[in-house]
C-alpha positions in Angstrom: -166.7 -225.8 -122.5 -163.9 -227.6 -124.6 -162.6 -224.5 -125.7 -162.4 -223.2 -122.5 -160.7 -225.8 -120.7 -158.4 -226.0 -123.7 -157.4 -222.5 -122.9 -157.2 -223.6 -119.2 -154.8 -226.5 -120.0 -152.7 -224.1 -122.5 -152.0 -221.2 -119.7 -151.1 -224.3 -117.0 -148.6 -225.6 -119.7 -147.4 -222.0 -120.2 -147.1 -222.0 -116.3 -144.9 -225.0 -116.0 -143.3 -224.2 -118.8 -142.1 -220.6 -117.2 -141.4 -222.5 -113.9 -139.4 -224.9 -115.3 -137.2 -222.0 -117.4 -137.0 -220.5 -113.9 -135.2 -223.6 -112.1 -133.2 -224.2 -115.0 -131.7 -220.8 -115.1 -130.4 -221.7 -111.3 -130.0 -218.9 -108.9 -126.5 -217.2 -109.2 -126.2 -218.1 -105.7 -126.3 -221.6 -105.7 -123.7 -221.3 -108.9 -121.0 -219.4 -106.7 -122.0 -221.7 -103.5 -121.1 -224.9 -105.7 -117.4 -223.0 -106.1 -116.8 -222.2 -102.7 -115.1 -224.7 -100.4 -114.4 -225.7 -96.9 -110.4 -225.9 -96.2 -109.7 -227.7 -92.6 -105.9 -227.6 -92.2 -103.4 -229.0 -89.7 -100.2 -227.0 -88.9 -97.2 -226.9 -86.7 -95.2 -224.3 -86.6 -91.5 -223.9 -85.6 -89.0 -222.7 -82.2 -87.0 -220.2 -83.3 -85.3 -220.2 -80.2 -84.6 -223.9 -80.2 -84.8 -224.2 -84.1 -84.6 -228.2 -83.7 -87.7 -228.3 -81.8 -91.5 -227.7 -83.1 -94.9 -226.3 -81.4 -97.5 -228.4 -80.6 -99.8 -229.5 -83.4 -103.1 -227.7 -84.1 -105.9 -227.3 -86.4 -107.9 -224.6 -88.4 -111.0 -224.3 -90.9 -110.9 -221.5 -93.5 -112.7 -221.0 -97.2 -111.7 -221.0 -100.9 -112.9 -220.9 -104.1 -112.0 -222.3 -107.6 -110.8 -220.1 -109.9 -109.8 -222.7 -112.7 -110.7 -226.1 -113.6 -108.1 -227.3 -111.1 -107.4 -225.0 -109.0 -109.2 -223.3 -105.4 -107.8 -219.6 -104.4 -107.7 -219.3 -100.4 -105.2 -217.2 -97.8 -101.9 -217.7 -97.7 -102.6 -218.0 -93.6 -105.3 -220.8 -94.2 -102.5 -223.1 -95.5 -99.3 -221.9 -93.9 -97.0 -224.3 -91.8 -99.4 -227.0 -92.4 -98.7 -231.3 -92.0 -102.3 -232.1 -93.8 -104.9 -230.1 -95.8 -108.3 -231.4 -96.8 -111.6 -229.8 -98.3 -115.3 -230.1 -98.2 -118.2 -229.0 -100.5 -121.4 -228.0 -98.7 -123.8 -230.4 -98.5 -121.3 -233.8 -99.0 -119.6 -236.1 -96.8 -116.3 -236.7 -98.6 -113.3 -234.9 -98.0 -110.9 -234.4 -100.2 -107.2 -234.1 -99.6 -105.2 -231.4 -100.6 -102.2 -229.6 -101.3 -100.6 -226.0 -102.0 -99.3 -225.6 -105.2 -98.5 -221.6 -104.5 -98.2 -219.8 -102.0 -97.5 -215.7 -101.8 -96.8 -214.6 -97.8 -96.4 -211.2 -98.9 -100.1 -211.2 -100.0 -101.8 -213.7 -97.9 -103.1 -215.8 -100.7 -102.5 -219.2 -102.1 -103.4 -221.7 -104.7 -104.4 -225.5 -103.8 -105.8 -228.5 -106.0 -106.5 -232.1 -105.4 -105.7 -234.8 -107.1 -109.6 -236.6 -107.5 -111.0 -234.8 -110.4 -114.2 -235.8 -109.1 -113.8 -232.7 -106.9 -114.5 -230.0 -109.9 -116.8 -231.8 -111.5 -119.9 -230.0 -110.6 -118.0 -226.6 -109.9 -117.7 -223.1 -112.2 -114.6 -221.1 -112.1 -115.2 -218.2 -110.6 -114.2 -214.5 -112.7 -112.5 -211.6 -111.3 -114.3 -207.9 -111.5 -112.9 -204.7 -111.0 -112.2 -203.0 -107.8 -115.6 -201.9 -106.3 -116.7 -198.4 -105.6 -117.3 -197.2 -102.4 -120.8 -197.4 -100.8 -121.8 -199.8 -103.3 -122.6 -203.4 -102.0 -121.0 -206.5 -101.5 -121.4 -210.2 -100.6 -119.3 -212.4 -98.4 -119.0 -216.4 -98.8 -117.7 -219.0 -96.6 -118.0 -221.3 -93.6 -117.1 -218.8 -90.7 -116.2 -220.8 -87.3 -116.7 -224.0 -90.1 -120.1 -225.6 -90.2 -121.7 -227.1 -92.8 -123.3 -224.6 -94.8 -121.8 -221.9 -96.4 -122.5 -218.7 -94.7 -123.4 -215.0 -97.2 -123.4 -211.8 -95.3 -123.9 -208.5 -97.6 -122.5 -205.3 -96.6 -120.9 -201.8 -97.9 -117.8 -201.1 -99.2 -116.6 -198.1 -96.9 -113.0 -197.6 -97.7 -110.4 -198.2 -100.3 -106.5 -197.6 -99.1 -103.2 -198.8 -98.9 -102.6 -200.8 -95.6 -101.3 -203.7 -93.3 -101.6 -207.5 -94.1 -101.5 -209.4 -91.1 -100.4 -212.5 -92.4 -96.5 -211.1 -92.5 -97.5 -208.2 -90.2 -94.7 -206.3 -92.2 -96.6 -206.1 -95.9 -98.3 -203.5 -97.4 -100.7 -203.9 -99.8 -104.4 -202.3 -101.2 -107.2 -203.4 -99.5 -110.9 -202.8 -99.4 -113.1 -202.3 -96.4 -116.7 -202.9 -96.0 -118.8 -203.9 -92.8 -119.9 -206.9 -94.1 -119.1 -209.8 -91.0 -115.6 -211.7 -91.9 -115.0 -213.8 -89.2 -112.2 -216.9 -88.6 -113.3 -219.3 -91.3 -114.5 -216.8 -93.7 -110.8 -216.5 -94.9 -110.4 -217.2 -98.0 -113.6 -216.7 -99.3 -114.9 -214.7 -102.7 -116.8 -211.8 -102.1 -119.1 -210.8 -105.2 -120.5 -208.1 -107.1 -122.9 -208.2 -110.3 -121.8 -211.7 -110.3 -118.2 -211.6 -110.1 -115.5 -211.9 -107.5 -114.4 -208.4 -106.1 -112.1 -209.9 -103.7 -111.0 -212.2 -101.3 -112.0 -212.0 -97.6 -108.6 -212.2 -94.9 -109.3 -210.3 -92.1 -111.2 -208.0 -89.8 -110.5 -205.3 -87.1 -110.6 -206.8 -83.8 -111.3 -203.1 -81.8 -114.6 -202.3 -84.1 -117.9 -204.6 -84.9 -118.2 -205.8 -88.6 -115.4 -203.7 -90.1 -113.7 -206.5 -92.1 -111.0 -206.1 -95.7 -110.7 -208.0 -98.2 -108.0 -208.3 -100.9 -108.6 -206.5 -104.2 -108.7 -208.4 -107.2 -106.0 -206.4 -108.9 -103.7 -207.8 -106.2 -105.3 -211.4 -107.0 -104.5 -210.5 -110.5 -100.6 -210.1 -109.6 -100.3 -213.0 -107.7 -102.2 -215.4 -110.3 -100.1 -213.1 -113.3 -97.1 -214.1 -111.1 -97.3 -217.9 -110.8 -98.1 -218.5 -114.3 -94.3 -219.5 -114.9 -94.2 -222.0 -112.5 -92.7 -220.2 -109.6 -94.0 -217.1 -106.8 -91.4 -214.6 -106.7 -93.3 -212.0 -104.7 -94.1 -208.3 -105.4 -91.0 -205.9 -105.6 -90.0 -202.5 -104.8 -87.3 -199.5 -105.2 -85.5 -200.1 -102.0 -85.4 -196.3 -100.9 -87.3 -194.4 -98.1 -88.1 -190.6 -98.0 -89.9 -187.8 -96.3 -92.6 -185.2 -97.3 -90.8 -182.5 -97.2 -92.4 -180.3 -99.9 -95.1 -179.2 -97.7 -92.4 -176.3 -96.7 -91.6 -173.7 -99.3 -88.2 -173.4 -97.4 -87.3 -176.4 -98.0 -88.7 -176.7 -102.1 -86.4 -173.6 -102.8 -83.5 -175.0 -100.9 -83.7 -177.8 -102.9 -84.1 -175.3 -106.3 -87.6 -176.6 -107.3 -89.9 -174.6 -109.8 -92.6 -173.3 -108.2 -95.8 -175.6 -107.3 -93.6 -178.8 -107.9 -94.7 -181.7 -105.3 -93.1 -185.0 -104.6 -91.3 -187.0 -102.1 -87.7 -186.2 -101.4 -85.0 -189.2 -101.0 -83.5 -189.8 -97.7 -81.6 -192.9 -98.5 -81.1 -195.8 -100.6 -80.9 -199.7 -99.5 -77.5 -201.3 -99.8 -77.4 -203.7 -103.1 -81.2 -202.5 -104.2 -81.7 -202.1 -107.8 -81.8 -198.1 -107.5 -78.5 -198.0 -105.1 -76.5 -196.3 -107.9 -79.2 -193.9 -109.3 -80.5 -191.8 -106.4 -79.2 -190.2 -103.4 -80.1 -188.1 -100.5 -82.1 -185.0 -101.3 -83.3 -186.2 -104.6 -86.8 -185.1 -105.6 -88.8 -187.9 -107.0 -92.0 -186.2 -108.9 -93.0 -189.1 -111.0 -93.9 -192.6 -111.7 -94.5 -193.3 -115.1 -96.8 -191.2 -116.4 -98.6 -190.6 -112.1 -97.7 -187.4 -110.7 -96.9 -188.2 -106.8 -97.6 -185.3 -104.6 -96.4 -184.0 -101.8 -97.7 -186.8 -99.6 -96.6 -189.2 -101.7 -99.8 -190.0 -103.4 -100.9 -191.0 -107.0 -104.6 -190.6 -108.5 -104.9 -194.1 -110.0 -108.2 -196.3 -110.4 -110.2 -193.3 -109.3 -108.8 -193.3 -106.8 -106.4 -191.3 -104.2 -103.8 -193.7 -103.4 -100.3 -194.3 -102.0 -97.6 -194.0 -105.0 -96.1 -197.6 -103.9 -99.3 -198.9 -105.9 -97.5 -198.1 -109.1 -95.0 -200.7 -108.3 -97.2 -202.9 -107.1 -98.7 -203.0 -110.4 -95.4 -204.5 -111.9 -94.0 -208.1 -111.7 -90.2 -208.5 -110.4 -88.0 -207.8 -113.2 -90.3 -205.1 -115.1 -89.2 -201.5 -115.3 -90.5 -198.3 -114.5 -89.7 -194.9 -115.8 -89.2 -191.8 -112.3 -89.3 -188.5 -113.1 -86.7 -186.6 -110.6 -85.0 -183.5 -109.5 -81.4 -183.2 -108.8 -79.7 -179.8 -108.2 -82.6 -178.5 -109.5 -82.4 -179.9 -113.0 -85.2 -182.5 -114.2 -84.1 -185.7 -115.4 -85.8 -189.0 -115.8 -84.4 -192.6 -115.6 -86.2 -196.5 -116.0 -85.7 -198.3 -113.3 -86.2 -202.2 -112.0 -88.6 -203.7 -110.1 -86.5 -205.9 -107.5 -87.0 -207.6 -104.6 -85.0 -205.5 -102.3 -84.6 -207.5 -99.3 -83.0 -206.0 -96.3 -80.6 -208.4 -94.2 -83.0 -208.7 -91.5 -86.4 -209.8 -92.1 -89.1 -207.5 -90.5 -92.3 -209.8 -92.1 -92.8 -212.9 -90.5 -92.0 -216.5 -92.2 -93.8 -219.9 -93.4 -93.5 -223.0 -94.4 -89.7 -222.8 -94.0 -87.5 -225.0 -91.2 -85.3 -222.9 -89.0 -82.0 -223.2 -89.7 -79.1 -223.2 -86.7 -75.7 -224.0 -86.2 -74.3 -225.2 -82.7 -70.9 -224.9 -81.7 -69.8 -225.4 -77.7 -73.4 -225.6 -76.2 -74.0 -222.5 -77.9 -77.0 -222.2 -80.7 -76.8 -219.4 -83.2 -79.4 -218.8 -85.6 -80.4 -216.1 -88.3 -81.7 -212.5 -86.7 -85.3 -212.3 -87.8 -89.0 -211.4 -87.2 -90.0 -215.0 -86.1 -87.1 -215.4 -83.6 -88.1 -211.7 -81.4 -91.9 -213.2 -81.6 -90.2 -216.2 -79.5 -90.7 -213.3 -76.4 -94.3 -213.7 -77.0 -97.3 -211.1 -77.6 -95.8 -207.9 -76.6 -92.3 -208.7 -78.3 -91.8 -205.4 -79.7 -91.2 -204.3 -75.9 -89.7 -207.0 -74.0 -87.0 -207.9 -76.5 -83.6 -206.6 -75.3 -82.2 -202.6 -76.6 -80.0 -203.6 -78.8 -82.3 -205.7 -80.8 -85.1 -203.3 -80.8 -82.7 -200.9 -82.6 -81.4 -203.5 -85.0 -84.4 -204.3 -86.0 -86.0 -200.9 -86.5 -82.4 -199.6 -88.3 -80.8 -202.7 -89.8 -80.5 -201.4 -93.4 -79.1 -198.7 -92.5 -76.7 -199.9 -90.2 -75.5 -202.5 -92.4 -72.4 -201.2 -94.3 -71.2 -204.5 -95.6 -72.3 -205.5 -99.4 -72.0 -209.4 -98.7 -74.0 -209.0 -95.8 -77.2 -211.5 -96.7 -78.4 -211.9 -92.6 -77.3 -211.3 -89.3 -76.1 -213.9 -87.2 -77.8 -213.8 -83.3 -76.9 -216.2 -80.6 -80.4 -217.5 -79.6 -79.6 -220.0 -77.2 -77.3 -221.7 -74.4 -77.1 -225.1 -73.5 -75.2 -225.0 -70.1 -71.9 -226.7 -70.0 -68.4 -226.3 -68.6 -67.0 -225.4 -71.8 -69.8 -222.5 -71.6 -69.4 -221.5 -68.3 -70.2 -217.7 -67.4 -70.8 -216.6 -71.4 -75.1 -215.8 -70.9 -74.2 -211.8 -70.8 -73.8 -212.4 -74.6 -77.1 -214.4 -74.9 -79.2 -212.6 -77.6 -76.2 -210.8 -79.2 -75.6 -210.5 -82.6 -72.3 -212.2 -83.8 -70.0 -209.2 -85.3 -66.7 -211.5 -85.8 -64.9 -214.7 -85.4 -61.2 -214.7 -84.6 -61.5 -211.2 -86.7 -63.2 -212.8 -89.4 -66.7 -211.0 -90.4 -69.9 -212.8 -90.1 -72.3 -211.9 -92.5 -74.4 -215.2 -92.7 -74.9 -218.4 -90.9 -72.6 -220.2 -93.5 -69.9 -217.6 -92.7 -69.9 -218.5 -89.1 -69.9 -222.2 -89.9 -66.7 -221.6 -91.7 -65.2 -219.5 -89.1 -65.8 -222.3 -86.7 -64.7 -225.1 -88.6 -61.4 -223.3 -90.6 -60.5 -222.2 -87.2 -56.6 -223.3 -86.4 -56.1 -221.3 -83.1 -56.0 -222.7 -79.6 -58.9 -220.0 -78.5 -61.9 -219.0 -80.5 -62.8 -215.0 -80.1 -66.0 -214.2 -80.8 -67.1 -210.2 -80.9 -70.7 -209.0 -80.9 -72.5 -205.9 -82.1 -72.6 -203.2 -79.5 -70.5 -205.0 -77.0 -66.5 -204.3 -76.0 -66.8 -207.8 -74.4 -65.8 -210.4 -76.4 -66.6 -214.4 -76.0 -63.7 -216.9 -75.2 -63.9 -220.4 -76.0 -60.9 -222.8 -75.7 -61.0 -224.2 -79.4 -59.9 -228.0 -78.7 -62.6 -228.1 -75.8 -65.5 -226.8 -77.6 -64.5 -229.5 -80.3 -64.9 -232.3 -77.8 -67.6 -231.3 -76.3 -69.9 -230.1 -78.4 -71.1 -233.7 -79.7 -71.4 -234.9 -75.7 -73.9 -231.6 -75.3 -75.2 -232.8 -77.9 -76.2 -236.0 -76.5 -77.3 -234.4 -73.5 -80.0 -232.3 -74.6 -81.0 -234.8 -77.1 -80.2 -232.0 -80.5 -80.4 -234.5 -83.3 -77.8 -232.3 -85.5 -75.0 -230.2 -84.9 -76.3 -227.4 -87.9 -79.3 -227.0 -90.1 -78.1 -224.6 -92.9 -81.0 -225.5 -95.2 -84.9 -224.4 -95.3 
C-alpha cells in the first residue's frame, strides 16, 4: 500500500513537474504578442494650393513591433504628417508617447522609440527570416480597426512580384501576397514564419476579399541597413527607361546582336543621373552583375522570377554595380552608381514636409508636384488641366536645362487690382521672369526681388501669353493683400 501510493505520489510529481516545464517554455505566441504594439497617431496634413494653410486634424491606430531593445518597426503611413504619437501594449492601460526616429516614404516603413524604458522591459526583439515560399503559410499580428487585443489571422502566401506601394503611390518595390485578412490597423504589424518575421503587413486590395501584401524582409533589411549611419537616404536607381524590344528578331539584328541575346534596349537617359554620360539610345543592356536580364526585363534571383530593378534595389545609394551592354554590336561592360535620380517633378507623394510658397502681387507660386495635382481631389489624374497632365507624365524628358531642380507652378490668386484679369494663367507653370529662367522657387524669388524694371514679364510653359504686372504696384500692394487674406508670410522657401 506504501509502495504504491509512493508510486502514485512520484508520477503526480512527474506530472507537475512536466506541466510546469510546459508553462515555462511559454507559447511562441504570447512571446511575439508581448513585441507587438498598438500605435494611435494624430496627423494633419498640408494645402498645397494654399501652402500657408493646413487640413483639419485627424486620428489613426496602426501596429508595430520591436525589433531592438529600443526600437518598434511600423509603416511609414502609420506615422506620416503626424502632431502626437503614442503606443499601447495589449492588456495595459498606459500609453506611452512616442516619436519617429526614421522614416523611409519610398518604402512605407519607419522606426519609433519612447523615451520610458519601462516600455521594453518585458518585450523580445523580434528576428528577420527569409522571404517565404509560395503556398507555404503565414501569420498576421496586430490590432485591426484598434481594440484591445492583438488580432492573428493565418493565411497563404500566393504571390511574390515586383509592385506598387501606396504610401507614395509612385514606388515600386517587392512585395508578397497572401490571403491572410490585413485590414486598417493591421499596418505595421510582423507577419511570422517558423518563428520569425517574414514581413511587415501595409496594405490590401480593396476590389478582392482577403488578398492583402506585406513588405519582404529583404526590403526591411535595406531600410534598417540604411539608417544605421544616422540618416535615411532612400533606395536608388540608374535613371534610364527602355523597351522590350528583343522579342523581334528584326529588331536584335538591326541592332547587330549575336544570336539568342536578350535584354532591354535603352530609350533614354535622365538629365544629371549617375549613368547620363555612359549610355544612350539603342544601347542593349544584357546584364546586372553577374543576372542575366531577359527580354522582359527580368532576372532569376531568390528563386525567384523577378523584375531586374531588384538588383538595384539590393544596393544602398552610393554602391556600384557592374552592366553588361551592347553598343554597335560590340560587348562592353562598365560599373556604375547607385544614385538617387530624382526627376524635377516629383511623381510620389510627400510627408512630413511644410509646403513652401512664395507670393508676389496677390499671386501664390509654389513647386509643381504630386501633392499639389491631388489638391483636385480623387480623380486628379483627369480633372487636372492638359498641360499639366503632360508635364507630369513627360517632365524628364521635357526638361532640357541642367540647373533645373523643380518647376515653378502658379497655384493660386488672391484677387486684387494689381491682379486684375491674369486667372487664364492660373495653374501655369512659370517658364521666365523678365527673360530670366526659372528653374526653382529660389530663382523666382530672385527674379522678383533683383527686378529694376517698371513692368514685371512673366512667360509660362505652353502659353504665347505672357503676364504683366506693373513692378512698383505689385511692391505696394503685395503686403496690403497680405493683410487681407490674413497670409502670415510673404514666402516659405524652407521644408
Amino acid at each position: 500500500m506504501y509502495k504504491s501510493l509512493k508510486t502514485k505520489a512520484f508520477l503526480l510529481l512527474a506530472l507537475v513537474a512536466m506541466l510546469s516545464a510546459l508553462v515555462s517554455a511559454e507559447d511562441p505566441t504570447n512571446t511575439y504578442q508581448k513585441s507587438v504594439v498598438l500605435i494611435k497617431s494624430v496627423f494633419q496634413d498640408f494645402d498645397y494650393s494654399t501652402p500657408w494653410k493646413q487640413t483639419a486634424m485627424a486620428s489613426g491606430v496602426g501596429s508595430g513591433f520591436v525589433v531592438s531593445d529600443n526600437a518598434i518597426l511600423t509603416n511609414a503611413h502609420n506615422v506620416s504628417n503626424t502632431k502626437y504619437v503614442e503606443l499601447k501594449k495589449q492588456g495595459l492601460p498606459q500609453r506611452y508617447l512616442a516619436y519617429v526616429t526614421y522614416v523611409g516614404h519610398d518604402c512605407d516603413l519607419a522606426l519609433i522609440t519612447t523615451q520610458d524604458p519601462a516600455f521594453f522591459a518585458d518585450t523580445v526583439p523580434l528576428e528577420l527570416g527569409p522571404i517565404p515560399a509560395a503556398n507555404s503559410t503565414v501569420r498576421t499580428y496586430g490590432f485591426p480597426m484598434g481594440g484591445r487585443h492583438i488580432s492573428v489571422t493565418e493565411g497563404v502566401v500566393s504571390r511574390i512580384q515586383m509592385d506598387l506601394y501606396s504610401h507614395t503611390r509612385a514606388d515600386t518595390h517587392l512585395v508578397v501576397q497572401t490571403d491572410a485578412a490585413i485590414n486598417p490597423g493591421n499596418s505595421g504589424g510582423p507577419v511570422m514564419q517558423d518563428g520569425k518575421v517574414v514581413g511587415v503587413a501595409f496594405q490590401g486590395l480593396r476590389a478582392a476579399d482577403n488578398i492583402g501584401y506585406m513588405i519582404p524582409t529583404t526590403v526591411i533589411q535595406h531600410f534598417l541597413d540604411d539608417t544605421a549611419d544616422g540618416v535615411y537616404d532612400g533606395f536608388g536607381s540608374l535613371g534610364f527607361s527602355f523597351f522590350p524590344a528583343l522579342h523581334s528578331e528584326s529588331y536584335c539584328r538591326y541592332l547587330n546582336l549575336p544570336p539568342g541575346q536578350q535584354g532591354v534596349v535603352v530609350l533614354n537617359t535622365m538629365l544629371n543621373s549617375s549613368i547620363e554620360d555612359i549610355f544612350k539610345a539603342e544601347d542593349v543592356i544584357t546584364k546586372f552583375d553577374d543576372y542575366d536580364i531577359d527580354n522582359d526585363a527580368m532576372v532569376n534571383v531568390y528563386g525567384l522570377a523577378l523584375h531586374m530593378s531588384e538588383i538595384t534595389e539590393q544596393k544602398q545609394i552610393g554602391d556600384t554595380i557592374d552592366i553588361t551592354y551592347y553598343r554597335d554590336g560590340e560587348e562592353r561592360t562598365v560599373t556604375a552608381a547607385i544614385a538617387a535620380n530624382r526627376p524635377p517633378l516629383p511623381y510620389w507623394r510627400q510627408f512630413d514636409t511644410k509646403p513652401r510658397y512664395y507670393l508676389y502681387a496677390g499671386l501664390t507660386f509654389v513647386p509643381l508636384s504630386r501633392n499639389f495635382l491631388e489638391t483636385w481631389g480623387k480623380d486628379w489624374a483627369a480633372e487636372i488641366p492638359f498641360r499639366l497632365k503632360y508635364l507630369f507624365a513627360n517632365s524628364a524628358q521635357l526638361n532640357e536645362s541642367k540647373e533645373r531642380t523643380e518647376y515653378v507652378v502658379l497655384s493660386e490668386i488672391l484677387p486684387d487690382e494689381v491682379n486684375s484679369y491674369s486667372t487664364r494663367h492660373l495653374n501655369s507653370v512659370v517658364e521666365t521672369v523678365n527673360g530670366v529662367a526659372i528653374n526653382s522657387l529660389a530663382d523666382l524669388k530672385a527674379a522678383f526681388e533683383d527686378n529694376e524694371d517698371p513692368f514685371c514679364k512673366i512667360k509660362f510653359m505652353f502659353s504665347e501669353t505672357p503676364l504683366i504686372l506693373d513692378s512698383e504696384e505689385a511692391f505696394v500692394r503685395t503686403p496690403e493683400i497680405m493683410n487681407k487674406y490674413n497670409v502670415p508670410a510673404k514666402a516659405s522657401l524652407e521644408n
